[in-house]
N, C-alpha and C positions, 0 to 999 in steps of 0.2 A: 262193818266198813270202818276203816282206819281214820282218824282224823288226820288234818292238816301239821298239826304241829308231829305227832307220829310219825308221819312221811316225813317231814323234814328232820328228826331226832335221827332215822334210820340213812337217810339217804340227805346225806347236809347240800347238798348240790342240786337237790329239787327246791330249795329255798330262795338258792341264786337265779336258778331258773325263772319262778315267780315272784321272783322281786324284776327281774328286765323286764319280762314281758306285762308287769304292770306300768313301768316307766314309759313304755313303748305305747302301751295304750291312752296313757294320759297324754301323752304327747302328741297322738295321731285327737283325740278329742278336743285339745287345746287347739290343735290346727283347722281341725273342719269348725270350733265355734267361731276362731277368729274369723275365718272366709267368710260363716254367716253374717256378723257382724259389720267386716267390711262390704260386703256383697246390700246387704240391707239400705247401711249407711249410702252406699253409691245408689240404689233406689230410691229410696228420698229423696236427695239433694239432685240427680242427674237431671229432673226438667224443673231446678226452681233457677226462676228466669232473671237472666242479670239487668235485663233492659224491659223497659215495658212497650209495647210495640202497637201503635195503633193500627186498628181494623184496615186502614186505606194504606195502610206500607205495602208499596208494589214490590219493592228492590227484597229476594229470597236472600240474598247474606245478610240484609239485618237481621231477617227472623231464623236465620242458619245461626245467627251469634246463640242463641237461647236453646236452640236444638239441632246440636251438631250432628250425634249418629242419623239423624232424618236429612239431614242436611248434605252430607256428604254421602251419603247413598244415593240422593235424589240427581246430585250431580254424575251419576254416573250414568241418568241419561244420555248424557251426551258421546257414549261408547259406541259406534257404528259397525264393530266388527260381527256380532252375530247374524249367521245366516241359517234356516231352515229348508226342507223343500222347497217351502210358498213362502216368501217373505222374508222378515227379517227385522232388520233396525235399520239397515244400509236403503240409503236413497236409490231407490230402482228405478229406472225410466220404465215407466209400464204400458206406454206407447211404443215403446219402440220392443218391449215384451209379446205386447199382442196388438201390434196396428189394425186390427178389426173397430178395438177401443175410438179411435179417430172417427171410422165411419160413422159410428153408432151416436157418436157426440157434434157432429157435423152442425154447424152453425152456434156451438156452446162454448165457453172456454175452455172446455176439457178436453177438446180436441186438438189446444195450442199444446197443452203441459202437462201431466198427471204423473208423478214420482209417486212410490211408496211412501209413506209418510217415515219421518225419523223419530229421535225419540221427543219427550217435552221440551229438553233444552233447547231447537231449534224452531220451537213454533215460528219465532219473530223471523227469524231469517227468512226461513222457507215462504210464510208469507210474502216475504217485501219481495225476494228472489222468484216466485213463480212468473211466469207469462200469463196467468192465468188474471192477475189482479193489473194486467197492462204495464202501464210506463207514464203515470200522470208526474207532469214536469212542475206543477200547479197545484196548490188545494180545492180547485175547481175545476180539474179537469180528470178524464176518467167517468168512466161508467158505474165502477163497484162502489154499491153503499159502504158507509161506515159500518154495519150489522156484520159484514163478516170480520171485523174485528175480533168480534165477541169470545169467541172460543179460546182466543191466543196467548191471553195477559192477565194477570194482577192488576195493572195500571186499567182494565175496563170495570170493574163493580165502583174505583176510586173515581174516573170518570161518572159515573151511570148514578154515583150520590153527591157529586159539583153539580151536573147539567140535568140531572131526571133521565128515567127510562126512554122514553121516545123521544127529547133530544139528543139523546147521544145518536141513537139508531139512524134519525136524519143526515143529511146530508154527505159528502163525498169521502170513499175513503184515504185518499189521501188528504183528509184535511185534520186528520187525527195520529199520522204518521212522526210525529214528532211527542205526542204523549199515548204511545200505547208501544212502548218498547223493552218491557223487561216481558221475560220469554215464562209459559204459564209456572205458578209456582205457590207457597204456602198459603196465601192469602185467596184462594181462588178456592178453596176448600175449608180453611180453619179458621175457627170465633180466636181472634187475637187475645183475648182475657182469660179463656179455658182450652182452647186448643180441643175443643169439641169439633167435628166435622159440622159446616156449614152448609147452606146451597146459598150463592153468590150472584145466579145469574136466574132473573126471573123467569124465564120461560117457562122453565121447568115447574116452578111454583104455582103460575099461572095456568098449565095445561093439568095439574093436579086439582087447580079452584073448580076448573070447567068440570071434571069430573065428580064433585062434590067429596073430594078427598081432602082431608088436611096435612100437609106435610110434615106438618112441627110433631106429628104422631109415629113418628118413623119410629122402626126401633134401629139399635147403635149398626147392628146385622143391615137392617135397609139402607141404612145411609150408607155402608162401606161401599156399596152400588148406586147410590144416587148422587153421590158427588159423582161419578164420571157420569151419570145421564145425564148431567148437566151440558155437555155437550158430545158426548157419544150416541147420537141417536138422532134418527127424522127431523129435519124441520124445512122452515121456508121462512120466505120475507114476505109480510103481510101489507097489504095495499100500499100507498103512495108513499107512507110513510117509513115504509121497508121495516115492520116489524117483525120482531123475532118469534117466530109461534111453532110450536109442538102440533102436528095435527092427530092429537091424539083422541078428539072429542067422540069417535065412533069406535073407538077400540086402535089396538097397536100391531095386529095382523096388516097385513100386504093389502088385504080384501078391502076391510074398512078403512085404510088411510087412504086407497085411490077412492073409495068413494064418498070420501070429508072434502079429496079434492075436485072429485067431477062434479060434485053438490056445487062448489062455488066456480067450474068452470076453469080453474085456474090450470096454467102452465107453466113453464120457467123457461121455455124457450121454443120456437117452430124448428123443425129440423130443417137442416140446410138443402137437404135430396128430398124428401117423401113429405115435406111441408105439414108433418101432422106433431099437434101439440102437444109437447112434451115433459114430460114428468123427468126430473131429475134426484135418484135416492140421494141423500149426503151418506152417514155412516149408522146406520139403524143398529148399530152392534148393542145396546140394550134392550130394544125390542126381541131380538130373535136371538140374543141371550136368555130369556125367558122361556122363552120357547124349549129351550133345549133341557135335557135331564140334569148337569147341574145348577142351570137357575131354577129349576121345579123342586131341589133338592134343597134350596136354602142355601147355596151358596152365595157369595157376592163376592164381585168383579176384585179386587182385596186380595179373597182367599189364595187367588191363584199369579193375580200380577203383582199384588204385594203384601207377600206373607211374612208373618211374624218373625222377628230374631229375637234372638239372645247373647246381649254380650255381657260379660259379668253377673251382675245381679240385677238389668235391666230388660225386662224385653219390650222392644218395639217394633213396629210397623216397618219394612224396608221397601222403601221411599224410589229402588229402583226399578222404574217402574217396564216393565218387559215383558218378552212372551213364558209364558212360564215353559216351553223346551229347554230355554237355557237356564233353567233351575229345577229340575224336576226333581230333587232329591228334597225340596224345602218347597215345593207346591204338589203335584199329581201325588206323591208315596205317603205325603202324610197321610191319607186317606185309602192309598191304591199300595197292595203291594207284590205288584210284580217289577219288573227288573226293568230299568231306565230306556233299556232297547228295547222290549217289549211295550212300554207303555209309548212311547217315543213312533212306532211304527203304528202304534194304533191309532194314531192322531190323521200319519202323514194317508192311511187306507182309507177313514172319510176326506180327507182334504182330493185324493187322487178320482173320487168317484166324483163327488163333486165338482171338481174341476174338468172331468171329461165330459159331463154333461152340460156346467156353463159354457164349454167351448162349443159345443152343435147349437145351444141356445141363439149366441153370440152370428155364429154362421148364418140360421137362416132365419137373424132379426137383419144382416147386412144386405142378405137377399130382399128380402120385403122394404128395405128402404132404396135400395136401386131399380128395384120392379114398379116402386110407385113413382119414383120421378120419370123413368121410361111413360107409365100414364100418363102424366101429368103434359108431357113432353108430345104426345100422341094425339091431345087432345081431350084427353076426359076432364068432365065434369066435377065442380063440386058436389054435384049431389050424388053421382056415381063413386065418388073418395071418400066421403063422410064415414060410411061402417067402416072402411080400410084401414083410415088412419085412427080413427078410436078402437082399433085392434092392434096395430104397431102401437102406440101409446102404452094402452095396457100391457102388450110381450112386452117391451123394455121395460115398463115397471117392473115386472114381476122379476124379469134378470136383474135389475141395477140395484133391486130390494137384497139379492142375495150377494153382490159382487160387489157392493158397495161397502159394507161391513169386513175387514179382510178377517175376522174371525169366524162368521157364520158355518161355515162348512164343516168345522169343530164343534162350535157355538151349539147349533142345532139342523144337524146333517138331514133329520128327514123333515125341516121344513125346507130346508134348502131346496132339496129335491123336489117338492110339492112345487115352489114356486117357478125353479124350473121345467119340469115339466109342462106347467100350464103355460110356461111362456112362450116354448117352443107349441104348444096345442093354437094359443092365439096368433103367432107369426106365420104356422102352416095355413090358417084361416083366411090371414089375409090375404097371402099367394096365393089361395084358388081367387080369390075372388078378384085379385089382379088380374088372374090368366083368362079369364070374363071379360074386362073393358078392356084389357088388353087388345083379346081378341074382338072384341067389337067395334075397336076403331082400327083394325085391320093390322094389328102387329101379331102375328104367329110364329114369328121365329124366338126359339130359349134368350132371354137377358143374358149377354155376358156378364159373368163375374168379374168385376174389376180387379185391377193387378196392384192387390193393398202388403204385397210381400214385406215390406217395409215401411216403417212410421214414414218416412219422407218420402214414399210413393203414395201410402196413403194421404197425408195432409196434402199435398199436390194436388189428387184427385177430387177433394173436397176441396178447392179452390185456395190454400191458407198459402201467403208470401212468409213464409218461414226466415227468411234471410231479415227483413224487412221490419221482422216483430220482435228477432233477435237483438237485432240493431238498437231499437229503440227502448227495448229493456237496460240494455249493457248502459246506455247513456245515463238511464232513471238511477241506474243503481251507483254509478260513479258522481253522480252530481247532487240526488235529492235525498239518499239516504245518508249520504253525509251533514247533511243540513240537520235533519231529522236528529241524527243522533248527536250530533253538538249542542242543538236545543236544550233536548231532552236531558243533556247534564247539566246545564248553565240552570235549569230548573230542577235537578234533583241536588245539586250544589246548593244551592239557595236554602232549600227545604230542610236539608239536615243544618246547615248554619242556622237558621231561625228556631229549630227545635234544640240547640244545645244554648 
């Protein structure tokens, strides 16, 4: 074999040759060490923090000053334009979707107002805007505790360490409408000195104590799902004092949380037609996230609503937070690799079975609550209603366990179906046993179906002066929420002059 300097004696233009393509090469190395370099250097320096930010800062753009890419992803909560088959980001009237919903909630607030939820940016709004939370003109007037606060703000863990855990929970919510107004955000998940995920809102802590679990044992993977169990999931207001509790103490199935709550009797409201005491699910999407194959898999709620980026030589968390449909190329494929339509349709085929079976659920839980006021109206007994409506009771738990989570049916599609089915097993149970005292205090002719064709025929039917509730919303919101939120800056004015 010829050496190098040989080939170039014979051939002097293989010399020019490698002499370029050396230059070319150093030059292509000089370029990828510099990128390393600056790519590194930008890792480093991109979360050292210009301000130091105490634990109880509610306001998200001070702690946006220190971590912008989380910051400005996180704002884009507030985007409404995604839509899916079922859901979305956009504020849906889901009463006026499915006016079944009214019946089913007759004599609850849910039957004045139930939108789709939007993204975090809007908690605050939504709150103050619903019909749901009234029209108190007063800090002492209105029905809803303070405790539903909880879920909405930064400015509550800031309260909950001024006043104590069950003072805050106490008394009226509108008496806290002037400081619990920045909408949820950094501080409601992250240790202000390491930017460690936290948990913020005791309940959660507290329904871990009961089970003789320690939390601070989480691993980094746990917590990326346990900050949203913080308020994604079961609870209720506990005795007088309306505190916030997890009824987790018998387990987090359907089964053992109606029977944490028949142990103590409790209900969250009597229904307005069939007068039987009622369980209301809030959003158990934790629970029956577990349930399903990828919470058995080690996933967390993270992986798929807020997955990893990479900009430069950083990668972080992207803070916006959504259905992973409208990202499936940076959530399902990292793991799944079939094709976006393909994976995209295999979501919407559990969402479609499940939803055609909450809807016969839905049906003949409206039958069973019309057939038992017809009872009732007829002359039966309490003692003759007693199994009936601890049968309605139970079928709406087991639907509003599934329909209340708007992810379940993805979540964990064959619990879904378990718990529907049983629900429709217990609603058919209770109609025979209607069509008994029905018939025994001499009504034989079929209950007509009432004509719930629309939300405003149905809330009619359920007695609700819609016009009436509107009205005195529209006032609340042009007169008190303005107060509220003038406060609330004359006080965060203050706060930052005192800290500079």
């Amino acid at each position: 074999m010829k050496s190098i300097t040989q080939i170039i004696k014979e051939k002097p233009y293989m010399g020019w040759l490698l002499f370029f393509a050396t230059v070319i090469i150093v030059f292509l190395l000089g370029l990828l060490a510099s990128s390393i370099i600056e790519r590194r250097a930008e890792a480093i320096y991109a979360y050292k923090p210009s301000k130091i930010i105490s634990q109880w800062e509610p306001r998200n753009d001070i702690w946006g000053g220190n971590f912008q890419r989380e910051y400005e992803t996180y704002l884009k909560t507030a985007d409404t334009s995604f839509r899916s088959m079922y859901n979305g980001n956009a504020q849906i009237d889901m009463l006026e979707l499915d006016p079944k919903l009214v019946v089913l909630w007759a004599g609850y607030p849910f039957s004045k107002d139930y939108s789709q939820p939007r993204g975090h940016f809007y908690a605050i709004d939504d709150i103050r805007n619903t019909l749901r939370t009234e029209a108190p003109m007063d800090s002492k007037a209105g029905k809803m505790p303070n405790t539903c606060w909880t879920c909405k703000s930064p400015d509550v863990p800031r309260m909950m360490n001024k006043e104590g855990i069950s003072m805050f929970y106490k008394g009226n919510w509108a008496s806290k409408g002037h400081e619990i107004v920045n909408f949820i955000g950094c501080a409601d998940c992250h240790d202000a000195k390491t930017m460690n995920l936290r948990i913020s809102r005791p309940a959660l802590i507290e329904a871990f104590e009961r089970q003789g679990k320690d939390i601070t044992k989480s691993t980094q993977q746990e917590m990326r799902s346990l900050v949203c169990a913080q308020c994604h999931v079961e609870y209720y207001f506990k005795g007088d004092g309306k505190y916030l509790t997890f009824p987790w103490d018998k387990g987090t199935d359907v089964d053992s949380v109606e029977s944490y709550y028949d142990s103590y009797d409790f209900s969250d409201w009597k229904h307005g037609l069939s007068r039987a005491p009622m369980l209301k699910a809030q959003h158990p999407d934790f629970e029956i996230f577990k349930m399903g194959i990828h919470g058995q898999r080690g996933l967390a709620c993270a992986d798929c609503h807020m997955p990893y980026r990479s900009e430069g030589g950083v990668k972080f968390t992207d803070h916006h937070i959504q259905s992973p449909l409208n990202n499936i190329a940076n959530t399902c494929q990292v793991c799944h690799r079939e094709s976006e339509e393909t994976l995209r349709n295999n979501v919407y085929e559990r969402q479609k079975k499940v939803s055609f079976i909450r809807d016969k659920a839905e049906e003949f839980l409206v039958r069973a609550h019309v057939e038992a006021k017809a009872a009732w109206d007829a002359g039966a007994s309490e003692t003759e209603m007693k199994p009936v409506l601890t049968l309605i009771r139970h079928a709406q738990w087991r639907w509003d366990y599934t329909a209340a989570g708007h992810g379940n049916a993805f979540h964990a599609p064959l619990e879904s179906m378990k718990m529907l089915s049983t629900s429709m097993e217990k609603s058919q149970e209770a109609r025979l046993l209607l069509s008994r005292i029905l018939a025994s205090h001499g009504v034989t002719k079929v209950i007509d179906y009432p004509d719930i064709s629309t939300k405003a025929k149905a809330q009619k039917y359920i007695g609700l002066d819609m016009e009436k509730l509107i009205k005195e919303k529209q006032e609340f919101k042009n007169k008190v929420i303005p107060e509220w939120i003038k406060k609330a800056k004359i006080r965060e004015d203050k706060y930052s002059s005192e800290k500079l």
